[in-house]
C-alpha positions, 0 to 999 in steps of 0.5 A: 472229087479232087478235094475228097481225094485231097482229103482221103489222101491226107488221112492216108498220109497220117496212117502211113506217118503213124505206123511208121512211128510206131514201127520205131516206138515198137523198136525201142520199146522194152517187153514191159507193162512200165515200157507199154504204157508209161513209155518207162517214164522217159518223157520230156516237157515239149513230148508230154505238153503235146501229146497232152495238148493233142490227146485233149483238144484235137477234134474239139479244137476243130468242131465242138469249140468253133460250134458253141461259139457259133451259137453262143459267142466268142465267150466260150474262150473265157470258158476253156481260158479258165479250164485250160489256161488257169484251172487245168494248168493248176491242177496239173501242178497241185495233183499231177505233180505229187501223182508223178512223186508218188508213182515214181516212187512207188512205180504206179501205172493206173490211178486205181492202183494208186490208191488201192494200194495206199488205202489196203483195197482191192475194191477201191481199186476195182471201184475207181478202174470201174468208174473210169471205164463207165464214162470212158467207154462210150467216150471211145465209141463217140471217137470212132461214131464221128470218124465213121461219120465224117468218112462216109461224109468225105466220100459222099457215101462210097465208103459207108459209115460202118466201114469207114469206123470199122476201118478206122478202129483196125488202124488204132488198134494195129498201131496202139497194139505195136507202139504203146505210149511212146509211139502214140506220144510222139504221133501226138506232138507231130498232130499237136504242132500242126494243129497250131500251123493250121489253126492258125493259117486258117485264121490269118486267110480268113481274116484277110479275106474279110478285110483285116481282124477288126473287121470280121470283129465288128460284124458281131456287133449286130447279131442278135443285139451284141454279140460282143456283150460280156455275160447275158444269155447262155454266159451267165456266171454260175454256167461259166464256173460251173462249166470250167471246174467240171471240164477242168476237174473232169479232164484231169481224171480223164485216163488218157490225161491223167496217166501223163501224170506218170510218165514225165522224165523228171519233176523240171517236166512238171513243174514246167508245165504249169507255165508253159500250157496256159500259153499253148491253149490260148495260141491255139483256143483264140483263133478257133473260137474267133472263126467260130464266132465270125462265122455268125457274123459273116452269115454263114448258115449252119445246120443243126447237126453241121460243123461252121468251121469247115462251112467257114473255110469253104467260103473264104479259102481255097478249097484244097485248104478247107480239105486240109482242115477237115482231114487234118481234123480227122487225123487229130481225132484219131490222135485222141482215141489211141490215147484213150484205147491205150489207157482203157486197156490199162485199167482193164488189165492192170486194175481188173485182171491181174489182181484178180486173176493172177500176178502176170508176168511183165511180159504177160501183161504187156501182151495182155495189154496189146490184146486189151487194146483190141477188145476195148477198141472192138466192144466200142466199134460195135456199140457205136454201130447202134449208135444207143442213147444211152451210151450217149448220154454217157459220153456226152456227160462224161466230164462230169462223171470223172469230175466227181473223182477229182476231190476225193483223189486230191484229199486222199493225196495230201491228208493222211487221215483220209480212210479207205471208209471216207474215200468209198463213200466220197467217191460212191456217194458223189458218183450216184448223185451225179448218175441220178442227175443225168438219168433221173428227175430225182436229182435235178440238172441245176442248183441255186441259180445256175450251178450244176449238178456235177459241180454239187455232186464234187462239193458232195465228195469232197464233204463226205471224204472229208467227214467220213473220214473224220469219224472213221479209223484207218482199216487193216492195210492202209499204209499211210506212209506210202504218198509220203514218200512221194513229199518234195 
């Protein structure tokens, strides 16, 4: 009972901490859709590293990653090394840097605008904002399923699973509604700093209480012949690559991730980035995935549907401790559904209704987005109360939808004989070769030994961008001077 008051305490901590900051970000936040959304791209390098680094890695730093390396071992670091620590920090610098020139100069919000405007179209637009809410939407509805679920689990069923997603989606969208991008950023590096204490903490008590590094280590040695054996098993080549380039590639896609593209005070914010992630993942990726692999060898036995790393801490720490990561946890879920709601919002407003509807006054439209944060937010919270299977399918591929926009976008950038023709069918075709890999037998799940279907399905964009547009004219309206004004 003490340690579930300990960890209902601590979520009610961070709500507290967490309007209050938004309180102070709704203070100093200009009644503008640049202000709401962009923070009027103000950002410094360590507030855009860890609102980045919170809003991306929260939850599965704490219960996905430790998991996989449960059950398939402490490789699952050379995997998120080469997504986070060298792909992700590349393409950072590759596509976020000259999306940042681009914006700047132009004053772009949404990546849908980016590009609608340099190709002439509102459809592209329309058909970029599309995609992106398709695989984000139940990524959202995932969120709010899992706080739901692990509130009701704190609670041992006093708070029942609906109220507990209910309860939290009127937190998020109080507070995102109030603070926009500035309060959220700031939340997220205060989550982003004390996910690497934790982790961390964890590590070293966990450690210790087994008798040093070395030790918990060498228990690997004996599960399942060797642990410790690099390749073999689940960790073949063509599922290591393909897992990194479609995480990597689909997270820079990701409109929470790849709208911090935008908002950045400066290009040393940038070009300091590429530097300094890779060393950020591996301090906070190492110690979490150890545990998790440590937890196999130690003997802990987990369940199907259970989390080893609060299984782990509840064995070898004090169980205030094992509270304060698991409620920690939960906080750093929430940190990533805000970012989400917020970006959702902005795609729903900015990329649908205000070409469609009406040119909004800047004013308008920040309200218009506030109110775009409660119905996504809502349309999520009652699609995650039946819990459909196909919304979660959607959820748990969507690294792979948003990865088959990453090459289109690249090209689009840095050629400008790219067509707004090409980029429909790149981003069309690789989209629909995807989709029937995940809900068809037309397509199948893996190529060539091992390489997976969203990985085929980006080469697939890329060669039709690259063709189509190499047999098809620039259309009336495509301005292909606009992304040179972005050129360093």
């Amino acid at each position: 009972m003490a340690d579930t008051a300990l960890q209902v305490g601590i979520i009610a901590g961070y709500m507290l901490v967490a309007l209050a900051i938004g309180v102070v970000a709704y203070r100093l936040t200009d009644r503008t859709a640049e202000d709401y959304y962009l923070a009027s791209r103000t950002l410094g390098t360590v507030v855009l590293l860890f609102t980045t680094f919170a809003t991306l890695l929260s939850a599965f730093t704490f219960f996905a990653g430790p998991n996989i390396s449960y059950g398939a071992g402490p490789e699952w670091i050379l995997v998120m090394g080469l997504m986070d620590g060298v792909i992700f920090g590349i393409l950072w610098y590759v596509l976020g840097y000259k999306q940042w020139l681009v914006g700047k100069a132009n004053g772009y919000l949404t990546l849908g605008e980016m590009l609608g405007d340099r190709f002439g179209s509102l459809r592209l637009r329309l058909l970029v904002a599309g995609v992106s809410i398709f695989w984000l939407f139940p990524y959202v509805m995932l969120q709010q399923q899992g706080a739901g679920t692990a509130i009701e689990a704190l609670t041992g069923g006093a708070v029942p699973y609906w109220a507990g997603a209910g309860g939290i989606t009127l937190f998020m969208i109080g507070y995102v509604a109030l603070s926009g991008m500035r309060g959220v950023a700031w939340t997220d590096t205060l989550q982003g700093a004390f996910m690497l204490v934790i982790v961390w903490a964890a590590f070293v008590w966990v450690a210790s209480a087994v008798g040093g590094v070395g030790a918990a280590t060498a228990t690997l040695g004996d599960v399942d012949g060797n642990f410790l054996a690099l390749g073999g098993g689940t960790y073949t080549p063509e599922y290591i690559l393909s897992t990194a380039i479609s995480i990597a590639f689909g997270v820079t896609m990701f409109p929470q991730v790849n709208q911090r593209f935008f908002v950045a005070e400066s290009k040393a914010v940038i070009k300091r980035t590429l530097p300094l992630w890779p060393v950020l993942v591996v301090l906070l990726f190492v110690p979490a995935f150890m545990m998790g692999s440590w937890a196999r060898g130690l003997g802990i036995q987990a369940g199907a549907n259970e989390n080893v790393l609060p299984l782990l801490l509840a064995e070898y720490t004090p169980a205030w401790f094992a509270a304060l990561v698991v409620a920690g946890a939960m906080a750093a879920m929430m940190s990533s559904s805000d970012s989400m709601l917020l970006s959702g919002s902005s795609y729903f407003t900015r990329d649908i209704y205000r070409p469609l509807v009406a040119e909004a006054s800047e004013e308008r439209e920040a309200f218009l987005g506030r109110v775009g944060v409660a119905v996504f937010a809502t349309l999520s919270f009652v699609a995650s109360l039946f819990q459909p299977a196909t919304l979660l399918e959607i959820g748990d591929t969507a690294f792979g939808g948003f990865a088959q926009l990453a090459l289109p976008v690249g090209v689009a950038l840095y050629w400008s004989n790219t067509t707004k023709t090409g980029m429909y069918v790149g981003i069309g075709g690789s989209q629909l070769f995807y989709l029937l890999s995940v809900f068809t037998e037309v397509v199948p799940g893996s190529f060539l030994g091992g390489w997976s279907s969203s990985v085929v399905g980006m080469v697939l964009g890329l060669v039709l961008t690259v063709s189509v547009s190499l047999v098809t004219s620039h259309a009336l309206g495509e301005d292909t001077s606009v992304y040179a004004t972005g050129a360093d």
